[in-house]
RODO-776012 format. One record per residue: residue number from 1; chain; x, y, z of N, C-alpha, C in turn. Coordinates in nm, 2 decimals. Example, Ala and Ser with C-alpha at 12.3 -4.5 7.8 and 13.67 -1.06 7.14 Angstrom:
2
{1; 'A'; {1.32; -0.57; 0.78}; {1.23; -0.45; 0.78}; {1.32; -0.33; 0.78}}
{2; 'A'; {1.28; -0.22; 0.71}; {1.37; -0.11; 0.71}; {1.29; 0.00; 0.79}}
//
This chain:
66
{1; 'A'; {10.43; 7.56; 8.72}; {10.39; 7.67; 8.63}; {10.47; 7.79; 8.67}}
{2; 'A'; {10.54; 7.86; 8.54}; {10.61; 7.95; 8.60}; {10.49; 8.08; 8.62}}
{3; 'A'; {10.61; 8.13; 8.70}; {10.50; 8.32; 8.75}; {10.52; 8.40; 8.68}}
{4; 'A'; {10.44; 8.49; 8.59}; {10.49; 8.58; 8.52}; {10.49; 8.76; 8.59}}
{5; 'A'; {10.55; 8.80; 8.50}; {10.63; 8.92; 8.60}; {10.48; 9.04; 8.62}}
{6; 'A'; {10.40; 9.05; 8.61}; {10.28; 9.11; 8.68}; {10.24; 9.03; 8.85}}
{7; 'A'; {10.23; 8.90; 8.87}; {10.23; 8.82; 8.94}; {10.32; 8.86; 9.04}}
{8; 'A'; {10.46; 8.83; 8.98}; {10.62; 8.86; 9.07}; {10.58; 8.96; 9.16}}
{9; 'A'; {10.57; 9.08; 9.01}; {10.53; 9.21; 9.11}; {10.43; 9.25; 9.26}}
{10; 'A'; {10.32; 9.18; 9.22}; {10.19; 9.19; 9.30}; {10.22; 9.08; 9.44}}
{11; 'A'; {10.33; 8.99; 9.44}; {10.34; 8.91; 9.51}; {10.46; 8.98; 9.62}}
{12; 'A'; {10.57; 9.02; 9.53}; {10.66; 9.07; 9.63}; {10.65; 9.23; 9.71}}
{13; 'A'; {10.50; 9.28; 9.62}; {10.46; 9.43; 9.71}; {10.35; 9.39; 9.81}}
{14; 'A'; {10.30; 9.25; 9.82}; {10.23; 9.21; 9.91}; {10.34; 9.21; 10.01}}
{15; 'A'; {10.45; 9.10; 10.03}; {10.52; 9.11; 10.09}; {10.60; 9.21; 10.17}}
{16; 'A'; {10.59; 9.34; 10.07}; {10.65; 9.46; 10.11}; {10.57; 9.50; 10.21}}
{17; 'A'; {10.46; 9.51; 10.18}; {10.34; 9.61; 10.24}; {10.32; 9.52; 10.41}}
{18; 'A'; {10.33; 9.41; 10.40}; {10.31; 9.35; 10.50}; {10.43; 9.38; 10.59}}
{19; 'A'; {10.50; 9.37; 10.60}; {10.63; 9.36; 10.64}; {10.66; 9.59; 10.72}}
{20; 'A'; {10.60; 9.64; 10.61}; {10.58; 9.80; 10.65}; {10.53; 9.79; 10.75}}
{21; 'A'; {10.36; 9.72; 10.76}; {10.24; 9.75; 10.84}; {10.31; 9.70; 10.97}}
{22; 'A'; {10.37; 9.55; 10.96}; {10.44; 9.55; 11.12}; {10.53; 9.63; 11.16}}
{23; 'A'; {10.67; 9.70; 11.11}; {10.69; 9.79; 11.15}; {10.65; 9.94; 11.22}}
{24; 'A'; {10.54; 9.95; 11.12}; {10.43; 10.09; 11.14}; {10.37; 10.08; 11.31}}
{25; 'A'; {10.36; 9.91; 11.32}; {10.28; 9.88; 11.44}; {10.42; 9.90; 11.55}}
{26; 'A'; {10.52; 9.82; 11.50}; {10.61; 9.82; 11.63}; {10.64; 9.99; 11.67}}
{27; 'A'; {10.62; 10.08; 11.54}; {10.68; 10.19; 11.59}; {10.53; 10.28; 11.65}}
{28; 'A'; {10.43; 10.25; 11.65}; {10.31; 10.31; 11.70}; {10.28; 10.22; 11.86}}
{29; 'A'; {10.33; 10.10; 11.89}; {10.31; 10.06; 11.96}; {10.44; 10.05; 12.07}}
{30; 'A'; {10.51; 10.10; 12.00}; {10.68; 10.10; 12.07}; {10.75; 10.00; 12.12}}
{31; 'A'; {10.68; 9.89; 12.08}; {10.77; 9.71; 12.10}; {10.88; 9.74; 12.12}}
{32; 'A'; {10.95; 9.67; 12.23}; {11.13; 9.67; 12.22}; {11.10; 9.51; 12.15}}
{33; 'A'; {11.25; 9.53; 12.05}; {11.31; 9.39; 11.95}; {11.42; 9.39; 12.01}}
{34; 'A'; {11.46; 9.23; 12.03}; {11.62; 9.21; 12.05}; {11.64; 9.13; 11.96}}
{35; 'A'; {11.77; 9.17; 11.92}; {11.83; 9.07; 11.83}; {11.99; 9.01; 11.89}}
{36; 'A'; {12.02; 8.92; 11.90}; {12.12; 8.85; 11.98}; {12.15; 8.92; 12.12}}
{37; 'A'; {12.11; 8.97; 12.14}; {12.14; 9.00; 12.30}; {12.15; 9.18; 12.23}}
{38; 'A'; {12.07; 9.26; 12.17}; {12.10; 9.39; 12.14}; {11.96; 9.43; 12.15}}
{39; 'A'; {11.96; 9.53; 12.20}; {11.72; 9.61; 12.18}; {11.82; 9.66; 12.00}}
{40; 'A'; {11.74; 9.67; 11.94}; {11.70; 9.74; 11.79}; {11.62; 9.86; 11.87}}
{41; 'A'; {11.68; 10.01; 11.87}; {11.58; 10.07; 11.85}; {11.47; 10.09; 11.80}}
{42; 'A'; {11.35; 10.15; 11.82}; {11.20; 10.20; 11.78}; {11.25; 10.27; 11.62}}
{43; 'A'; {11.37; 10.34; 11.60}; {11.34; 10.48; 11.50}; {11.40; 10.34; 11.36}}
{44; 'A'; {11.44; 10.25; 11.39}; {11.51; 10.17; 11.26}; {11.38; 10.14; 11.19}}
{45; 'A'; {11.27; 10.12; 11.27}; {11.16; 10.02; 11.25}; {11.10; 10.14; 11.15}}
{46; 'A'; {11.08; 10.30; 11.18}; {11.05; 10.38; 11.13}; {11.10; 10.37; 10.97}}
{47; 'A'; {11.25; 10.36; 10.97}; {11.30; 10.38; 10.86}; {11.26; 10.28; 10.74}}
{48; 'A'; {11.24; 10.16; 10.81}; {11.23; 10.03; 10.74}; {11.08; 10.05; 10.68}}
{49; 'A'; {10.98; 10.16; 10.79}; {10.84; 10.14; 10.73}; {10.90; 10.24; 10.58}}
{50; 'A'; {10.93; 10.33; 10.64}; {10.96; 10.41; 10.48}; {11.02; 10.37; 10.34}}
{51; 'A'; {11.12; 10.24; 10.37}; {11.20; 10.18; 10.26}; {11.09; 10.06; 10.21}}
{52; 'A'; {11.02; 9.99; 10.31}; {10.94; 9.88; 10.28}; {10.82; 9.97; 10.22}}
{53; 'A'; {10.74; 10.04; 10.27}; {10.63; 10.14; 10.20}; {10.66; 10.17; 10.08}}
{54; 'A'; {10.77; 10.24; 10.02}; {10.83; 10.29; 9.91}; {10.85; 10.20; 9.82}}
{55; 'A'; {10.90; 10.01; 9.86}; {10.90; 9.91; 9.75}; {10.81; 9.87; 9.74}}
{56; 'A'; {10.68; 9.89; 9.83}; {10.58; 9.78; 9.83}; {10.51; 9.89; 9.69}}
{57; 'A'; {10.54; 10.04; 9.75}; {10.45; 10.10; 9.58}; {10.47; 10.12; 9.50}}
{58; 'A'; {10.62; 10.11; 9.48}; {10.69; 10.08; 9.36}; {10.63; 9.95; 9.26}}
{59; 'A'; {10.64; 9.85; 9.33}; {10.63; 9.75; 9.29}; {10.46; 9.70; 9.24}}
{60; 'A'; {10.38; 9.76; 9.30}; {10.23; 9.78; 9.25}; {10.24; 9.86; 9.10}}
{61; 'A'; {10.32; 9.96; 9.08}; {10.32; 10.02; 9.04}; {10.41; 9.95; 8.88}}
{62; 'A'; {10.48; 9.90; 8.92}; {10.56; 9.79; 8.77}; {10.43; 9.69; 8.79}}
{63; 'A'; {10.41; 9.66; 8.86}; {10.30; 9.55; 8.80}; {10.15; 9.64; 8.74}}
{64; 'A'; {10.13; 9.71; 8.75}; {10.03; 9.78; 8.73}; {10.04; 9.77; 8.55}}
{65; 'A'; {10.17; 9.84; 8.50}; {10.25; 9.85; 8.38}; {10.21; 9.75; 8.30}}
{66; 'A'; {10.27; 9.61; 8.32}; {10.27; 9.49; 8.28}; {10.10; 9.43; 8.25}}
//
């Protein structure tokens, strides 16, 4: 059964918002991440909550529309 685009939306700002909230955590809890042998600074995680936050309400927001 295909997904229609209210669904899309509500599915992929779930995913947004989720994906914020752990960031939000790593940057309140100050987790060091490595990624191949590198720490990822704390302040990326920051940015990423901002860019992920911003699509996850975007995206509530087109599906809201629909």
């Amino acid at each position: 059964m295909p997904m229609n685009k209210q669904t899309y939306y509500y599915v992929v700002s779930g995913v947004f918002s989720l994906v914020a909230v752990l960031h939000l955590t790593r940057v309140l809890n100050g987790w060091e991440v490595m990624v191949a042998g590198v720490i990822i600074p704390v302040w990326v995680s920051g940015i990423a909550v901002v860019v992920t936050g911003y699509l996850a309400v975007r995206g509530y927001q087109f599906g809201k529309k629909m």
